[in-house]
Backbone as XML, in Angstrom:
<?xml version="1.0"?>
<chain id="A" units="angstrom">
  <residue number="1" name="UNK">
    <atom name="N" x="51.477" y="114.690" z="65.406"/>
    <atom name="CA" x="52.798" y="114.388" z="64.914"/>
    <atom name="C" x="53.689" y="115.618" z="64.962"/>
  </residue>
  <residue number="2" name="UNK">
    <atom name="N" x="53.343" y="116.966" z="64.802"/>
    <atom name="CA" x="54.115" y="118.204" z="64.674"/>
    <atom name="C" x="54.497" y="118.158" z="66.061"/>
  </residue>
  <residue number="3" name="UNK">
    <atom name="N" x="53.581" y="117.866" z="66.485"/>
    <atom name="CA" x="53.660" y="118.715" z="68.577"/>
    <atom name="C" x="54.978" y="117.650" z="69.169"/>
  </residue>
  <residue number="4" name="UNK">
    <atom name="N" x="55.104" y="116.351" z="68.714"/>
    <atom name="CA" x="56.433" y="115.029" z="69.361"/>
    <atom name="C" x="57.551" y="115.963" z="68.489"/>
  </residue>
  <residue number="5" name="UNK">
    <atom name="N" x="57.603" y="116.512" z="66.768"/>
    <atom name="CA" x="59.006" y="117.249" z="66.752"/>
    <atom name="C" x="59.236" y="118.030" z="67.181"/>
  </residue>
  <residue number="6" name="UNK">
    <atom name="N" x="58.565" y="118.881" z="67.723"/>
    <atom name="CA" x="59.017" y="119.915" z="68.203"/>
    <atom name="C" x="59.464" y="119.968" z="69.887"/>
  </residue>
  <residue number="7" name="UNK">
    <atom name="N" x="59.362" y="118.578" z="70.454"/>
    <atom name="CA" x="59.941" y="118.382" z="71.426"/>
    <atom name="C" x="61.358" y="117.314" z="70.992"/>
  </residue>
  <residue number="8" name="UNK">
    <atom name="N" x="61.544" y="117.156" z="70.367"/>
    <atom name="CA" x="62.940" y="116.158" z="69.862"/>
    <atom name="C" x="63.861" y="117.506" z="69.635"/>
  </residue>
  <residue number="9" name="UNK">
    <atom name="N" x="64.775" y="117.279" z="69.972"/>
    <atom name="CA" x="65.969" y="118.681" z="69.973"/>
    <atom name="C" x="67.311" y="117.860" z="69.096"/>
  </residue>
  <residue number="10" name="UNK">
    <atom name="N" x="68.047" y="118.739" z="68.234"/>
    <atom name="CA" x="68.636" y="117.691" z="67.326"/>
    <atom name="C" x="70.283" y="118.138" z="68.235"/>
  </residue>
  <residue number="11" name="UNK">
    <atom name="N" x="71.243" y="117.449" z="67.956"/>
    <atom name="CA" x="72.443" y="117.291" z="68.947"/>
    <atom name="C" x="73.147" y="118.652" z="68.893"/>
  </residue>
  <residue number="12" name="UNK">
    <atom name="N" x="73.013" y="119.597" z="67.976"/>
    <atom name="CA" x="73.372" y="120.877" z="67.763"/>
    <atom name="C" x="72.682" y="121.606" z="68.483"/>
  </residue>
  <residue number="13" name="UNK">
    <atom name="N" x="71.332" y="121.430" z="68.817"/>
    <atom name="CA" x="71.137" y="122.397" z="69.563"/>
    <atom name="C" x="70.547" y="122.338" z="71.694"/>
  </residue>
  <residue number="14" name="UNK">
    <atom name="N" x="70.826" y="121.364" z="71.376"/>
    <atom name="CA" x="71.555" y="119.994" z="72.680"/>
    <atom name="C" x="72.600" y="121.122" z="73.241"/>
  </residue>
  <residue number="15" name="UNK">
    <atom name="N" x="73.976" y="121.037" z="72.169"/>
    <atom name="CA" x="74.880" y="121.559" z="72.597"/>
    <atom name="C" x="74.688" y="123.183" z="72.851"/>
  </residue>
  <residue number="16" name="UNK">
    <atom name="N" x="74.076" y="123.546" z="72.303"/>
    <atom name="CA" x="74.472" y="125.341" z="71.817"/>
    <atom name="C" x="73.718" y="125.697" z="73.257"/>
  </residue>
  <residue number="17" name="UNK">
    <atom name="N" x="72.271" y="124.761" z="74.025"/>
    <atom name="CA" x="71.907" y="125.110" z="74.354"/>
    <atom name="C" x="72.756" y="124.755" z="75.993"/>
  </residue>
  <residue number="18" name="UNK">
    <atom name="N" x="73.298" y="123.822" z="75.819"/>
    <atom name="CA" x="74.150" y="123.458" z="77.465"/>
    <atom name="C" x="75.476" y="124.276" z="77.033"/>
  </residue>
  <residue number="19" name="UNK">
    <atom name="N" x="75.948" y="125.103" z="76.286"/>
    <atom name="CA" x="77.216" y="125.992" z="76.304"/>
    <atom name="C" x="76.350" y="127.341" z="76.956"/>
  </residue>
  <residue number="20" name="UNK">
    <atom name="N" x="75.216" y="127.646" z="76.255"/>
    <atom name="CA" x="74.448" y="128.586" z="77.062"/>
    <atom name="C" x="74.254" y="128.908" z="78.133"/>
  </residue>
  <residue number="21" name="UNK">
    <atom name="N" x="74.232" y="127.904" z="78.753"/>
    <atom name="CA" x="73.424" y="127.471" z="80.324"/>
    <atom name="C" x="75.118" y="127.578" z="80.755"/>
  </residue>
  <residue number="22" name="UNK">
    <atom name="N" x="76.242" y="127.277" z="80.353"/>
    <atom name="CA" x="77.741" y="127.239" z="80.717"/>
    <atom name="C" x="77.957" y="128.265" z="80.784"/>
  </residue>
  <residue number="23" name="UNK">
    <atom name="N" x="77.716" y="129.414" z="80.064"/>
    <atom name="CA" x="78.529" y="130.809" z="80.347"/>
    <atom name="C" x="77.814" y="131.455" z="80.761"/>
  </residue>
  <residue number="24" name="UNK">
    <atom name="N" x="76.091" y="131.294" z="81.258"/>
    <atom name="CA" x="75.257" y="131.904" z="82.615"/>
    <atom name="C" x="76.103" y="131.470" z="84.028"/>
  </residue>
  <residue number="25" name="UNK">
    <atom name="N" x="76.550" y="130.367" z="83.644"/>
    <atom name="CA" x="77.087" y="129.871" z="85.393"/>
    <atom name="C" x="78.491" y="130.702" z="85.876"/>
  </residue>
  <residue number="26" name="UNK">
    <atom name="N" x="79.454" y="130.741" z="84.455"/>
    <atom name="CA" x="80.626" y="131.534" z="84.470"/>
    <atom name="C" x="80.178" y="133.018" z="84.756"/>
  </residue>
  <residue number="27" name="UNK">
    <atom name="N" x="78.989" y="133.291" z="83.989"/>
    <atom name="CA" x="78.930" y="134.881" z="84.063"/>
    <atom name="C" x="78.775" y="135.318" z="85.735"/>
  </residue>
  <residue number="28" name="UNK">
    <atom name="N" x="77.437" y="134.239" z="86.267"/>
    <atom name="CA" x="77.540" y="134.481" z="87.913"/>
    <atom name="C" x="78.562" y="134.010" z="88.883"/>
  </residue>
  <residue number="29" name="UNK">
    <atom name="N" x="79.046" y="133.255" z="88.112"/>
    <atom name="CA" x="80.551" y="133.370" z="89.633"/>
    <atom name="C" x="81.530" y="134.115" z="89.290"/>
  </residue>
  <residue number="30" name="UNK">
    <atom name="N" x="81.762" y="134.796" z="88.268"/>
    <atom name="CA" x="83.292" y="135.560" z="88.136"/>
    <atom name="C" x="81.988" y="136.876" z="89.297"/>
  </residue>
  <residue number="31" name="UNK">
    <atom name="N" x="81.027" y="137.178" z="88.810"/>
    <atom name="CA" x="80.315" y="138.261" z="89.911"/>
    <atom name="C" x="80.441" y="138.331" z="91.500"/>
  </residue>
  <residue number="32" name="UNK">
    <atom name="N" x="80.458" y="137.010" z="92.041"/>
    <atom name="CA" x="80.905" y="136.315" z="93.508"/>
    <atom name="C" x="81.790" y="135.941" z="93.563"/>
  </residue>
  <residue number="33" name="UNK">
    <atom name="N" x="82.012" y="136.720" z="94.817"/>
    <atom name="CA" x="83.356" y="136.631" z="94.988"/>
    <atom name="C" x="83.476" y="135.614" z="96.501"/>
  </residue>
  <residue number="34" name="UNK">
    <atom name="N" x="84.371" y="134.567" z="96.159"/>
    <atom name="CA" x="84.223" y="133.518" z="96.996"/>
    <atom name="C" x="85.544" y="134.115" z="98.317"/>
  </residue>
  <residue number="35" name="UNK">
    <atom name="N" x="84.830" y="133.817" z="99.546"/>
    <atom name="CA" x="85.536" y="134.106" z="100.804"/>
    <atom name="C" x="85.529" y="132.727" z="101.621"/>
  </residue>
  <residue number="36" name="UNK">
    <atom name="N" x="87.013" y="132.055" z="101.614"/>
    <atom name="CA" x="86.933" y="130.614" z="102.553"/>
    <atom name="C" x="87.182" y="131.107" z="103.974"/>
  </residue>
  <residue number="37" name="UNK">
    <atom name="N" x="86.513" y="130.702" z="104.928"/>
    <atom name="CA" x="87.020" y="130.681" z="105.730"/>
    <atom name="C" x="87.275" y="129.256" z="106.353"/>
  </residue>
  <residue number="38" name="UNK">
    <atom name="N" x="88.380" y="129.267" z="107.076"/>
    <atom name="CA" x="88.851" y="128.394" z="107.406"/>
    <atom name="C" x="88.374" y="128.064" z="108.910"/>
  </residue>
  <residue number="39" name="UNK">
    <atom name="N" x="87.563" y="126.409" z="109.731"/>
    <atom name="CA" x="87.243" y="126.404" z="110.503"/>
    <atom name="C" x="88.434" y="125.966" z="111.564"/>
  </residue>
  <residue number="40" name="UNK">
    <atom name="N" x="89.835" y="125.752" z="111.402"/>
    <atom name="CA" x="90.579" y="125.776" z="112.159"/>
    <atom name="C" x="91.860" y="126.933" z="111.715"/>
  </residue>
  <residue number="41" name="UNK">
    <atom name="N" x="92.138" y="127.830" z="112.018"/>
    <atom name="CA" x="93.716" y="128.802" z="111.091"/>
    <atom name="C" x="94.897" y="127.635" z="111.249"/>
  </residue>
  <residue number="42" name="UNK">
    <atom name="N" x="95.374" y="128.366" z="110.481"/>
    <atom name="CA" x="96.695" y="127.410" z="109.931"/>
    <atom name="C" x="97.494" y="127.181" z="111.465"/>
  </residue>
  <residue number="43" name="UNK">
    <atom name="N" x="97.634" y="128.468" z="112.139"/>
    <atom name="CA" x="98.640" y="128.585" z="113.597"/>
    <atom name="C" x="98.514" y="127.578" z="114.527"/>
  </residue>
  <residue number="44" name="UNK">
    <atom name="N" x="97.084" y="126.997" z="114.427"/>
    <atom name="CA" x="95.907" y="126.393" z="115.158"/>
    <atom name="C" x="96.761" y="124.859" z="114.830"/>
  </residue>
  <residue number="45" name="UNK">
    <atom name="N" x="96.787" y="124.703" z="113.460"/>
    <atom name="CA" x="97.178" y="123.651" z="112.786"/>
    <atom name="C" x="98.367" y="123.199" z="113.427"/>
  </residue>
  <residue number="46" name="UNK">
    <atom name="N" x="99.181" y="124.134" z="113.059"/>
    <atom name="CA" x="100.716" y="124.038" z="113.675"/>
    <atom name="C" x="100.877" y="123.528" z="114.862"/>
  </residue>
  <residue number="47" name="UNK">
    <atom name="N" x="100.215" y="124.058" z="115.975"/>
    <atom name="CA" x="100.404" y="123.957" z="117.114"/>
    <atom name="C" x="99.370" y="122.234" z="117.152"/>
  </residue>
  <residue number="48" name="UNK">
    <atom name="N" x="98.920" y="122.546" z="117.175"/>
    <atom name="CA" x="97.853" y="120.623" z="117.164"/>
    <atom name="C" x="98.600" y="119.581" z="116.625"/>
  </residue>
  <residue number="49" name="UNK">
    <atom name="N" x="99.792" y="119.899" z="115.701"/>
    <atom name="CA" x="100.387" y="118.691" z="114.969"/>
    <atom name="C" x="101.426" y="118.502" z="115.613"/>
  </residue>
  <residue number="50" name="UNK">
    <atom name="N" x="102.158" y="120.151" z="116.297"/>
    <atom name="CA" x="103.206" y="119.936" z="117.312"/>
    <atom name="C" x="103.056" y="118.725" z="118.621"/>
  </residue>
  <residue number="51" name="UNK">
    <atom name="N" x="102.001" y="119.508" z="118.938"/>
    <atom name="CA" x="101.562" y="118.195" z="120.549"/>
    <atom name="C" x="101.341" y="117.405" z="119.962"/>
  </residue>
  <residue number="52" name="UNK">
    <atom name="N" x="100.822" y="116.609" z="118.553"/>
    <atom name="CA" x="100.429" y="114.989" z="118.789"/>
    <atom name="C" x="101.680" y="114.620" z="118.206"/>
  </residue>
  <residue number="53" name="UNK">
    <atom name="N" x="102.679" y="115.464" z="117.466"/>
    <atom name="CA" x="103.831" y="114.936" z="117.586"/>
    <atom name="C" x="104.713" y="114.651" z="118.704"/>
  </residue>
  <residue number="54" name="UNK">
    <atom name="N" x="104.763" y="115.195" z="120.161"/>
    <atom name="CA" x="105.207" y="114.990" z="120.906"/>
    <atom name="C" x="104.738" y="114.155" z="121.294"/>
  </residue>
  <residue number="55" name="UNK">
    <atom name="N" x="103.373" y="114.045" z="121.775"/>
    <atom name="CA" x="102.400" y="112.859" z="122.621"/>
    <atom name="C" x="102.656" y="111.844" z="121.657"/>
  </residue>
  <residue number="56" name="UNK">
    <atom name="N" x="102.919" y="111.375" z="120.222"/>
    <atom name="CA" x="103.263" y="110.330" z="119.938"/>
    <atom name="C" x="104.744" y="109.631" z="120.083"/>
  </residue>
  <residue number="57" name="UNK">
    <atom name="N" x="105.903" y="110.442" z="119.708"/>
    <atom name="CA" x="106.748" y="110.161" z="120.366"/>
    <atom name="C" x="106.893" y="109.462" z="121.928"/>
  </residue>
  <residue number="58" name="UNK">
    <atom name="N" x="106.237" y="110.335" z="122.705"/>
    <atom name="CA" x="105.992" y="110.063" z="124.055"/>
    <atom name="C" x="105.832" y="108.450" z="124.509"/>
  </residue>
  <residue number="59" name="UNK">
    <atom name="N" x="104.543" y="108.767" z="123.673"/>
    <atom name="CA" x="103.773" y="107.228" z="123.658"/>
    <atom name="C" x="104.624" y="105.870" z="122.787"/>
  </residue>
  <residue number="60" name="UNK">
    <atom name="N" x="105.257" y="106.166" z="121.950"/>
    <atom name="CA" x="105.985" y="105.134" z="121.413"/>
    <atom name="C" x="107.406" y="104.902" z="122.185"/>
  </residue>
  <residue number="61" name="UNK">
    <atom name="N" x="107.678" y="106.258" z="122.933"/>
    <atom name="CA" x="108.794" y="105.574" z="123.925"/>
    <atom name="C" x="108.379" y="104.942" z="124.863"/>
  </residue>
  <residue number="62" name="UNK">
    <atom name="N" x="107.503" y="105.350" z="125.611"/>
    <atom name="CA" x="106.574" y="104.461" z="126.725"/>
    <atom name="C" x="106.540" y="103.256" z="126.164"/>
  </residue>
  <residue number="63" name="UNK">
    <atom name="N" x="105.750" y="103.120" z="124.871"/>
    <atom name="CA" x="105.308" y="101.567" z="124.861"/>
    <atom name="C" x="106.857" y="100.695" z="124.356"/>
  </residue>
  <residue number="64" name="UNK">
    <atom name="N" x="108.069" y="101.153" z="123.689"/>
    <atom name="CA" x="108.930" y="100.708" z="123.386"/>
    <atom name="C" x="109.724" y="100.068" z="124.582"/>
  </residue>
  <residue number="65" name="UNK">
    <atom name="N" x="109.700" y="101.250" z="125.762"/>
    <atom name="CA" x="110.708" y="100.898" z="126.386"/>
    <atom name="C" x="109.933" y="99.829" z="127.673"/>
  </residue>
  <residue number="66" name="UNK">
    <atom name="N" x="108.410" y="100.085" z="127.674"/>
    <atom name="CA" x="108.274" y="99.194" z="129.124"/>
    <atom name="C" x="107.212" y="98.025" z="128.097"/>
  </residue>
  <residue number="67" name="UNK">
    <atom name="N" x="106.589" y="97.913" z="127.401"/>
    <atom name="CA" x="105.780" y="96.945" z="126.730"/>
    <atom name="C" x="106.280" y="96.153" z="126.059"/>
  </residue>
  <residue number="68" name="UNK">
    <atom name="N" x="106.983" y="96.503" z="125.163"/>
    <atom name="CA" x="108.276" y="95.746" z="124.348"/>
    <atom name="C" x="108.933" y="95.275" z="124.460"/>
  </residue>
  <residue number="69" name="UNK">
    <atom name="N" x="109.971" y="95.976" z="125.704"/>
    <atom name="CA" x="111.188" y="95.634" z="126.521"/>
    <atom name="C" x="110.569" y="95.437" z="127.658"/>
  </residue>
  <residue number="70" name="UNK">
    <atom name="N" x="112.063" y="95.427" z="129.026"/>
    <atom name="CA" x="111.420" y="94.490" z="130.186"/>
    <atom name="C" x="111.760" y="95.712" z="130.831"/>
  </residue>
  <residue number="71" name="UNK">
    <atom name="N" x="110.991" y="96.756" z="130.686"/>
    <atom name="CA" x="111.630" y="98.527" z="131.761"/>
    <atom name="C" x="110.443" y="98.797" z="132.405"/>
  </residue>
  <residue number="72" name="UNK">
    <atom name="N" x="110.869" y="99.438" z="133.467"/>
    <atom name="CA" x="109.321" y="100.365" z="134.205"/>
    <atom name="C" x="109.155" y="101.263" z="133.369"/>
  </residue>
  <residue number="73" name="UNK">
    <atom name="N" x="107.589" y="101.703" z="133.462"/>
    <atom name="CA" x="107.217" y="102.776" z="132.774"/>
    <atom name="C" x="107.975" y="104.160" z="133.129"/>
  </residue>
  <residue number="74" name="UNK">
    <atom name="N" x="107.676" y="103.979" z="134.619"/>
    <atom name="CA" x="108.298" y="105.456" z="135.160"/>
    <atom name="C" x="110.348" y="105.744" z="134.811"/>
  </residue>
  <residue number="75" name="UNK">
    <atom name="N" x="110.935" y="104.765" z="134.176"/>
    <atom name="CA" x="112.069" y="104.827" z="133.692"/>
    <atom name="C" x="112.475" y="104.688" z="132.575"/>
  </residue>
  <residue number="76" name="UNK">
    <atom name="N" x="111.491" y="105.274" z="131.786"/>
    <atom name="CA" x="111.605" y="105.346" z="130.268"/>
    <atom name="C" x="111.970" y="106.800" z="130.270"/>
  </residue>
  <residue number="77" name="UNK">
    <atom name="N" x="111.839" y="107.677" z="130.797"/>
    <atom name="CA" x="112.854" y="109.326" z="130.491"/>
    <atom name="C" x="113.621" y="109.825" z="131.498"/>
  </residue>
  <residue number="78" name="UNK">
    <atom name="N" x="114.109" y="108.397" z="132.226"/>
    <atom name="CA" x="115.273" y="109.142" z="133.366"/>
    <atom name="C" x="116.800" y="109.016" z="132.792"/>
  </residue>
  <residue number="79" name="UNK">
    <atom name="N" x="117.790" y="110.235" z="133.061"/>
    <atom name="CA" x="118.580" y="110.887" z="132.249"/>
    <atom name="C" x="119.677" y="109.074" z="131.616"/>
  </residue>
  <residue number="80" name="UNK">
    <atom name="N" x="119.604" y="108.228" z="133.164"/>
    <atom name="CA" x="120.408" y="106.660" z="133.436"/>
    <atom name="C" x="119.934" y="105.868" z="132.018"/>
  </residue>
  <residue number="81" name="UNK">
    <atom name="N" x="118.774" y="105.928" z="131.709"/>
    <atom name="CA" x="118.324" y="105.040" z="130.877"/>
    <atom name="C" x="118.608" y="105.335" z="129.337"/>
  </residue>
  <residue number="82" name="UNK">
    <atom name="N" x="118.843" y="106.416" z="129.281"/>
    <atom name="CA" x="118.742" y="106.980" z="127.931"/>
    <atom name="C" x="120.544" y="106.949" z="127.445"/>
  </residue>
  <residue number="83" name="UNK">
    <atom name="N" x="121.318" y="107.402" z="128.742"/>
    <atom name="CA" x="122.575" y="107.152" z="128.262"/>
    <atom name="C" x="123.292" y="105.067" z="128.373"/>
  </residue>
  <residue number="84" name="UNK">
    <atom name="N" x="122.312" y="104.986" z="128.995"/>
    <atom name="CA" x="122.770" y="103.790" z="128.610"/>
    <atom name="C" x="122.292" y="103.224" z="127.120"/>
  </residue>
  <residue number="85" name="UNK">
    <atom name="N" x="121.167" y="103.382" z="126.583"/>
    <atom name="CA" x="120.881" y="103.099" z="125.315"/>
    <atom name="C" x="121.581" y="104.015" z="123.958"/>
  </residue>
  <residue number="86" name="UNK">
    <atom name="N" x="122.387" y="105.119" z="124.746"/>
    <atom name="CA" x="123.632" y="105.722" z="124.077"/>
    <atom name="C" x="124.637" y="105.034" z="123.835"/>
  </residue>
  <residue number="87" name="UNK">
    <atom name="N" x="124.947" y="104.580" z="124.622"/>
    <atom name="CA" x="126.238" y="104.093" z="125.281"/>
    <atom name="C" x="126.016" y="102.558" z="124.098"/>
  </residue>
  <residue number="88" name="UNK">
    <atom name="N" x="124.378" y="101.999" z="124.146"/>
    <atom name="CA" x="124.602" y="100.575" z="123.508"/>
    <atom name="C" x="124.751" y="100.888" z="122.252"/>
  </residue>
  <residue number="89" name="UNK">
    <atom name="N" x="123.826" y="102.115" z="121.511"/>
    <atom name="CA" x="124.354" y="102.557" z="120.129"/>
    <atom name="C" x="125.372" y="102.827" z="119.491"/>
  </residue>
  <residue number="90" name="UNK">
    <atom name="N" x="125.979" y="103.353" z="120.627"/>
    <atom name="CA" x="127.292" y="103.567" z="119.906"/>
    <atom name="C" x="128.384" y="102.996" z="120.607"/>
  </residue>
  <residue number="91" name="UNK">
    <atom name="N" x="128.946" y="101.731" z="121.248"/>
    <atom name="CA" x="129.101" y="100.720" z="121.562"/>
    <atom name="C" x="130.483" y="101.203" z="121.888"/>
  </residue>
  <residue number="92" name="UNK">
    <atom name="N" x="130.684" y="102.271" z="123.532"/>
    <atom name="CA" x="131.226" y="102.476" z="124.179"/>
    <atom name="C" x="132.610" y="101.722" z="124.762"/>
  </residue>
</chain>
């Protein structure tokens, strides 16, 4: 009967003993010092979001102007086509 209390832990010392174990974990990471490195750099970033911003544009004029509408593909960025869809916007 002694040997089962002395494995029952009462909620006080539950706690005292997981705040313990809390400021061993604080004590070893303020010691390490954390270094991220990053597997793409930010410049990297920039430039990758630039092109799929263009290539999407690209691609949504392509598919706008010949899938959607009734245009050749190859006359979706000739200088004729674009001022005419000027010309309909702002209703010349």
């Amino acid at each position: 009967m002694a040997a089962s209390q002395e494995l029952v832990k009462t909620r006080e010392e539950l706690i005292e003993e997981k705040s313990n174990q809390q400021e061993k974990i604080n004590k070893n990471a303020d010691s390490l010092t954390k270094v991220r490195v990053r597997l793409i750099p930010i410049w990297m970033r920039l430039i990758i979001i630039t092109v799929l911003l263009a290539l999407s544009v690209t691609l949504g004029a392509i598919i706008g102007y010949s899938v959607l509408g009734s245009g050749k593909v190859s006359d979706t960025f000739s200088k004729e086509t674009w001022t005419h869809i000027i010309d309909l916007v702002n209703k010349k």
